[in-house]
N, CA, C and O atoms as CSV, one atom per row, in Angstrom:
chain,resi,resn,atom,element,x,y,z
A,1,UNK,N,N,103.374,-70.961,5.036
A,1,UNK,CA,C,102.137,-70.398,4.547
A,1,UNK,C,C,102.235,-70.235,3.048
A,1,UNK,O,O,103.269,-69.761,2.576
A,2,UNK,N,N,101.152,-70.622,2.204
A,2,UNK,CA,C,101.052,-70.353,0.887
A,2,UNK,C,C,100.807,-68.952,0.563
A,2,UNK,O,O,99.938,-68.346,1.189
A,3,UNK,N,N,101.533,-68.333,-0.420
A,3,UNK,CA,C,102.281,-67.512,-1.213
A,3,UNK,C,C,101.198,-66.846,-2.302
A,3,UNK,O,O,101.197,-67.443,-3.378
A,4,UNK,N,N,100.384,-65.847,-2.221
A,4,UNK,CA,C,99.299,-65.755,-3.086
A,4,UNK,C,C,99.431,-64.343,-4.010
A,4,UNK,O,O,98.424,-63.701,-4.307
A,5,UNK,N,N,100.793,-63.933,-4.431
A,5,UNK,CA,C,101.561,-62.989,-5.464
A,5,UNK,C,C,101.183,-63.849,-6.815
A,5,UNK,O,O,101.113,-65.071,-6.684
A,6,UNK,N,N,100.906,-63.200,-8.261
A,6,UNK,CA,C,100.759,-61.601,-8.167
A,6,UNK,C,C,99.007,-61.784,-7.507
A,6,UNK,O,O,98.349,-62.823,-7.440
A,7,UNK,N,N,98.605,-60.371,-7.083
A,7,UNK,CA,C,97.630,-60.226,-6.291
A,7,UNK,C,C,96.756,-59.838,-7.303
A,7,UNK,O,O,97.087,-58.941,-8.078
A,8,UNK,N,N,95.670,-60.409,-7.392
A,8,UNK,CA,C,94.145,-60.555,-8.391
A,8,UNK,C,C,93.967,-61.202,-9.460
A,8,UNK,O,O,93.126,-60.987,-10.333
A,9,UNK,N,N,95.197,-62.457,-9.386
A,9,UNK,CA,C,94.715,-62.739,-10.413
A,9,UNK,C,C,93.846,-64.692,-9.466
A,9,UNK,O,O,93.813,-65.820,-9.958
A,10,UNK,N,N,93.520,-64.377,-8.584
A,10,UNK,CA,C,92.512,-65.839,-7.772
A,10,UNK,C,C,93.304,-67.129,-8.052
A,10,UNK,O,O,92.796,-68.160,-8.494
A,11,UNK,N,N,94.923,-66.921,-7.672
A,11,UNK,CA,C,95.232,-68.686,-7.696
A,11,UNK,C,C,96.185,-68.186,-6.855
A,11,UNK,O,O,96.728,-67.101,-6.648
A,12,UNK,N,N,96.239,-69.699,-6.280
A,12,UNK,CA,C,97.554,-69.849,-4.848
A,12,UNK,C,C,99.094,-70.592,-5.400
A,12,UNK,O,O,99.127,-71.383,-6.342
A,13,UNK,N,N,99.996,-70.276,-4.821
A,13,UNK,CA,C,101.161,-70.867,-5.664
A,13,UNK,C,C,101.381,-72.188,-4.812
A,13,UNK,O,O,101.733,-73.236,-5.354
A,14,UNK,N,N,101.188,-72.094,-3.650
A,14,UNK,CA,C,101.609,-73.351,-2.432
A,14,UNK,C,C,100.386,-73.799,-2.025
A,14,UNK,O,O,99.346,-73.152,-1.898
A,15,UNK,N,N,100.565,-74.805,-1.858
A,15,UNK,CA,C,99.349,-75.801,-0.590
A,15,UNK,C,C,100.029,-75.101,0.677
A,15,UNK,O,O,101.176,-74.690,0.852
A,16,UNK,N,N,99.118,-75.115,1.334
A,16,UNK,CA,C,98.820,-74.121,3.134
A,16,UNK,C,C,99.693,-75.047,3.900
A,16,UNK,O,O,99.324,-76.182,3.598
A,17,UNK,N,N,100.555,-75.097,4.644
A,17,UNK,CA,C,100.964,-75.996,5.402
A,17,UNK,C,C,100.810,-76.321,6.647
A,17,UNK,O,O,99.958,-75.507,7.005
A,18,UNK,N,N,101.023,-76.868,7.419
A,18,UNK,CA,C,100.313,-77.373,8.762
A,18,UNK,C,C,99.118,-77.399,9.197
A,18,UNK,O,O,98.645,-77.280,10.327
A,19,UNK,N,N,98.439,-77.654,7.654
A,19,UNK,CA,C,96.902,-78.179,8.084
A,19,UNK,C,C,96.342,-78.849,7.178
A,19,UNK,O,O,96.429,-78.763,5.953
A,20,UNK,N,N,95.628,-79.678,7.981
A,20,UNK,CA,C,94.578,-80.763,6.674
A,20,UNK,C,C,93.431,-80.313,6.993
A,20,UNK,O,O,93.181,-79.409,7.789
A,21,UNK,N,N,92.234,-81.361,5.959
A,21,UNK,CA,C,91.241,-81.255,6.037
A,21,UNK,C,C,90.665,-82.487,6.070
A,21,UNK,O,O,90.771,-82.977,4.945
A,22,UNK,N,N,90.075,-83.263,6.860
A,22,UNK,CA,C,88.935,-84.251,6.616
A,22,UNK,C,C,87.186,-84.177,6.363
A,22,UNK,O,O,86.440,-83.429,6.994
A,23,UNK,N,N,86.894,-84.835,5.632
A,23,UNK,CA,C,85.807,-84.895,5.510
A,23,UNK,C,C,84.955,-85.457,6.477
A,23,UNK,O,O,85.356,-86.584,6.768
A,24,UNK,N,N,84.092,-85.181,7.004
A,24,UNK,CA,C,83.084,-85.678,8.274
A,24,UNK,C,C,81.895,-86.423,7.330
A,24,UNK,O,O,81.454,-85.733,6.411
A,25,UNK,N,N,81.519,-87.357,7.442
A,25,UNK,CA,C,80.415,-88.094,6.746
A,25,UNK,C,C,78.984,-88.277,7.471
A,25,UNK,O,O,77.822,-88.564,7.182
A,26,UNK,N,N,79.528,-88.042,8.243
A,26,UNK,CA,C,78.050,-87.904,9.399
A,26,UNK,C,C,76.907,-86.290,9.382
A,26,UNK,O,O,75.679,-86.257,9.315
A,27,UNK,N,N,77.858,-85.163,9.466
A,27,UNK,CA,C,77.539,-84.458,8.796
A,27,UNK,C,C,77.486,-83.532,7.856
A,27,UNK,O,O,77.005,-82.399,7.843
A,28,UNK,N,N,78.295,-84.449,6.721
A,28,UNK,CA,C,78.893,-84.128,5.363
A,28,UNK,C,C,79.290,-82.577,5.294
A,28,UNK,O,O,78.677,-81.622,4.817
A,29,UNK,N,N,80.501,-82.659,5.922
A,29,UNK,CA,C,81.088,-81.202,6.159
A,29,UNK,C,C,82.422,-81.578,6.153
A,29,UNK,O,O,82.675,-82.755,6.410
A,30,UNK,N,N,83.405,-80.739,5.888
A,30,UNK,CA,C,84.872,-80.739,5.788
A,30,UNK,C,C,85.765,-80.161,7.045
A,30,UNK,O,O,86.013,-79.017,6.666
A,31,UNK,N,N,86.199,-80.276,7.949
A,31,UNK,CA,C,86.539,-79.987,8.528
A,31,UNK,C,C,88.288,-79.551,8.476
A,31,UNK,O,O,89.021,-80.515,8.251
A,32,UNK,N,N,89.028,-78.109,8.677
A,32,UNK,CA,C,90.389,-78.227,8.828
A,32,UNK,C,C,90.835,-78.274,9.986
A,32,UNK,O,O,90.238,-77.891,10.992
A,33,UNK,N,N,92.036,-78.799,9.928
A,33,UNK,CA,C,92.797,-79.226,11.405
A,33,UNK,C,C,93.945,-78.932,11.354
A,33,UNK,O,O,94.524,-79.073,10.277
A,34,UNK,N,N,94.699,-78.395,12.573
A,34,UNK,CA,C,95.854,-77.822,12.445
A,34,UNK,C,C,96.695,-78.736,12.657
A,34,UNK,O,O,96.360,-79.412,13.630
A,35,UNK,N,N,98.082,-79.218,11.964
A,35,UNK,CA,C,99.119,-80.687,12.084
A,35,UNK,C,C,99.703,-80.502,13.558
A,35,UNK,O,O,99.953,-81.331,14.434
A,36,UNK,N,N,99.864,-78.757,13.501
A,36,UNK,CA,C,101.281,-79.043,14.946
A,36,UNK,C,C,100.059,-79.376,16.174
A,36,UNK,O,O,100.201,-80.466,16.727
A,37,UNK,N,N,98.788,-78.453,16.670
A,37,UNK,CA,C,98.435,-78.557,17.596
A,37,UNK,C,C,97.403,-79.407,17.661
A,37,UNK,O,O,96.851,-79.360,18.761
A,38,UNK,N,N,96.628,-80.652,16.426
A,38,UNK,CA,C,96.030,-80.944,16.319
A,38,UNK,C,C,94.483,-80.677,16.739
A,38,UNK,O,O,93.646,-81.508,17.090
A,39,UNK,N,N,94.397,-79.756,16.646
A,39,UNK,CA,C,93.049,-78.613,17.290
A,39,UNK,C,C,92.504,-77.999,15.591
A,39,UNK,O,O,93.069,-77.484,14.627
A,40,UNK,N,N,91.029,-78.435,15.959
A,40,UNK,CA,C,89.884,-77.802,14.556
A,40,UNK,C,C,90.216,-76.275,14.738
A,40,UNK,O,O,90.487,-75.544,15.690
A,41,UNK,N,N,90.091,-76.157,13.580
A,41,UNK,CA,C,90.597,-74.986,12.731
A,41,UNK,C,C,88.842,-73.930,12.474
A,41,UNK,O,O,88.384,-72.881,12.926
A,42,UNK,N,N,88.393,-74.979,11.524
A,42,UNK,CA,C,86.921,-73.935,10.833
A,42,UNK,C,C,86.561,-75.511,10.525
A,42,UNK,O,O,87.164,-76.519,10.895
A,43,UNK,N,N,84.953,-75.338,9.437
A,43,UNK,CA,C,83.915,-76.518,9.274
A,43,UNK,C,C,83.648,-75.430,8.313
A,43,UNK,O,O,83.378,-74.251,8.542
A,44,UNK,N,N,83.786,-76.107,7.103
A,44,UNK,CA,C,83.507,-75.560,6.087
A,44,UNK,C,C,81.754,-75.639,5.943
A,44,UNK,O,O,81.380,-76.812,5.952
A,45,UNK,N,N,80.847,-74.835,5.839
A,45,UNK,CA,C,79.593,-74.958,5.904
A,45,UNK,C,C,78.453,-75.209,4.328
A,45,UNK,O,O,77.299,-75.625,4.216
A,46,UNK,N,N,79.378,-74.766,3.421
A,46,UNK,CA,C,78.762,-75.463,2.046
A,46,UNK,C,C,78.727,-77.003,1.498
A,46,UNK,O,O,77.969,-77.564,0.707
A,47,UNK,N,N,79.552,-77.332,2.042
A,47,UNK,CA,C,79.765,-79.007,1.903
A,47,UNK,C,C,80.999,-79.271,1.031
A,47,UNK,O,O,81.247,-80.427,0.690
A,48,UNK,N,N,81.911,-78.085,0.594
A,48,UNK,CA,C,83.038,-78.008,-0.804
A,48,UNK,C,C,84.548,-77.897,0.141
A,48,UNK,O,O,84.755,-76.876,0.797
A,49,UNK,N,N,85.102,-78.528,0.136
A,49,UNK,CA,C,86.253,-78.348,0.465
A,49,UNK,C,C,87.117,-76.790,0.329
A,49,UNK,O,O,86.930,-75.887,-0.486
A,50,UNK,N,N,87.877,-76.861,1.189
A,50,UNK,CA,C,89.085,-75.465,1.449
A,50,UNK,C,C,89.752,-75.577,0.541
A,50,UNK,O,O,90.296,-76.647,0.268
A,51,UNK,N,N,89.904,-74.328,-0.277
A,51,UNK,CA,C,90.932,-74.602,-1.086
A,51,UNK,C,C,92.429,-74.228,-0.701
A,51,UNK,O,O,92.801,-73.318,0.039
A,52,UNK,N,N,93.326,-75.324,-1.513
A,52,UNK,CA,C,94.721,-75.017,-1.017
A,52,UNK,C,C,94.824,-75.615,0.363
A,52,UNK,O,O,95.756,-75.073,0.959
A,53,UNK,N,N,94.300,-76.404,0.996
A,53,UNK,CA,C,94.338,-77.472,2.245
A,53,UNK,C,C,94.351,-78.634,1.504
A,53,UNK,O,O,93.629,-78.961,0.562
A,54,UNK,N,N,95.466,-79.354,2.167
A,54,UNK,CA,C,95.587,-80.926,1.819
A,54,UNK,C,C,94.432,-81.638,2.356
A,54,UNK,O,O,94.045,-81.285,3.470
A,55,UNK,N,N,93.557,-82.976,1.505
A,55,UNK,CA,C,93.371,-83.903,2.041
A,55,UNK,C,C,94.024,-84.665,2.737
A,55,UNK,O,O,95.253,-84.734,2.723
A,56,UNK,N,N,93.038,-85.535,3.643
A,56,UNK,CA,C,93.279,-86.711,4.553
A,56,UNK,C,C,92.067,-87.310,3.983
A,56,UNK,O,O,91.685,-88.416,4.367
């Protein structure tokens, strides 16, 4: 899990691990996915990617 010390200042030190994100083009939404259980996570609903989740 990414590491988000010192606290207030709004930046992450690590990328999140065991999960990506793809983009859905059909209905231009981002979707995260978990690596170990391969099971959707959330659907990002603004259309902007997660931050601190790797692309796919």
């Amino acid at each position: 899990m990414a590491t988000n010390r010192p606290y207030g200042d709004n930046s992450r030190v690590g990328a999140v691990k065991d999960r990506v994100q793809y983009y859905n083009p059909k209905n231009q939404k981002w979707v995260k996915v978990n690596t170990i259980t391969n099971k959707f996570m959330d659907v990002k609903s603004d259309g902007t990617p997660f931050k601190g989740v790797r692309k796919k």
